[in-house]
C-alpha positions in Angstrom: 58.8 72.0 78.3 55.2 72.2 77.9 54.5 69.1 79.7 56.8 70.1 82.7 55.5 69.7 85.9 56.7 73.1 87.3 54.0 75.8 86.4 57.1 78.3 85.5 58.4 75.9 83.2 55.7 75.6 80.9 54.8 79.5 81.2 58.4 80.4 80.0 58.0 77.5 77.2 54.7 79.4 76.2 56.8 83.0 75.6 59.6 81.1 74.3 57.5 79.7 71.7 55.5 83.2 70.8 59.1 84.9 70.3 59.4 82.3 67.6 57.4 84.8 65.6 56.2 81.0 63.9 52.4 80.1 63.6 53.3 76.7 63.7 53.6 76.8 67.5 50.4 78.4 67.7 48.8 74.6 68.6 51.3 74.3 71.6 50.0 77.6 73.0 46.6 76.8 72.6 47.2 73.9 74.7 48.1 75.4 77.9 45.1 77.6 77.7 44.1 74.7 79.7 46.7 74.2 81.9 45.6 74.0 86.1 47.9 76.8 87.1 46.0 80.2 86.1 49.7 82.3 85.7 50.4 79.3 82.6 46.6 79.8 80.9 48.1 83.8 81.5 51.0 83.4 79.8 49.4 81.3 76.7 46.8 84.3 76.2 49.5 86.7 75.7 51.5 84.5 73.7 49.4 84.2 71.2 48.4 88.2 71.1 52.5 87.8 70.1 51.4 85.7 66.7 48.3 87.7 65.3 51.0 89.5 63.1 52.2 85.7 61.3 48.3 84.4 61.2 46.5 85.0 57.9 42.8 86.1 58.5 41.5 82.6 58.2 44.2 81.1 60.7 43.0 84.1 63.4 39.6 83.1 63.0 40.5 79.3 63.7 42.5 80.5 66.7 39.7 82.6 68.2 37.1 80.1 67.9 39.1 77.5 69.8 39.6 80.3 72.7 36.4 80.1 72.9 35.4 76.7 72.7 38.1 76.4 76.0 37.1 79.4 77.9 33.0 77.9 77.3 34.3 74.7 78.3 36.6 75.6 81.6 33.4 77.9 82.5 31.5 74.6 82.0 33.8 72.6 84.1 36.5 70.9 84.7 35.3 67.6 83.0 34.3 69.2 79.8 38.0 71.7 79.6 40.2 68.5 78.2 
């Protein structure tokens, strides 16, 4: 569902995958932080506000940084966000 071409889609695949309550699908949410359609990259932030409770310390860290490393790289633009 995360590759689906309708925007909805892939925004309801990223709160399906928080109520989970798994870290393992925390690399699936990250990936739409990059998504074209700003309601998707929406929906991933919040998502993964849903798994700080399952992440150890270190694995928050590891998420945060690569929030950042996207958010510097869409504000860079679109050529460096991939």
């Amino acid at each position: 569902m995360l590759a689906e071409q309708d925007p909805d889609a892939r925004r309801i695949a990223a709160h399906a995958l928080s109520l989970m309550e798994d870290k393992s699908s925390t690399e699936a949410i990250l990936s739409l932080l990059t998504d074209p359609e700003a309601k998707v990259r929406d929906a991933a932030v919040i998502s993964l506000t849903n798994l700080i409770p399952f992440l150890s310390a270190g694995e928050l860290n590891e998420v945060l940084a690569t929030v950042k490393d996207r958010i510097d790289a869409i504000a860079e633009g679109p050529s460096k966000a991939k």
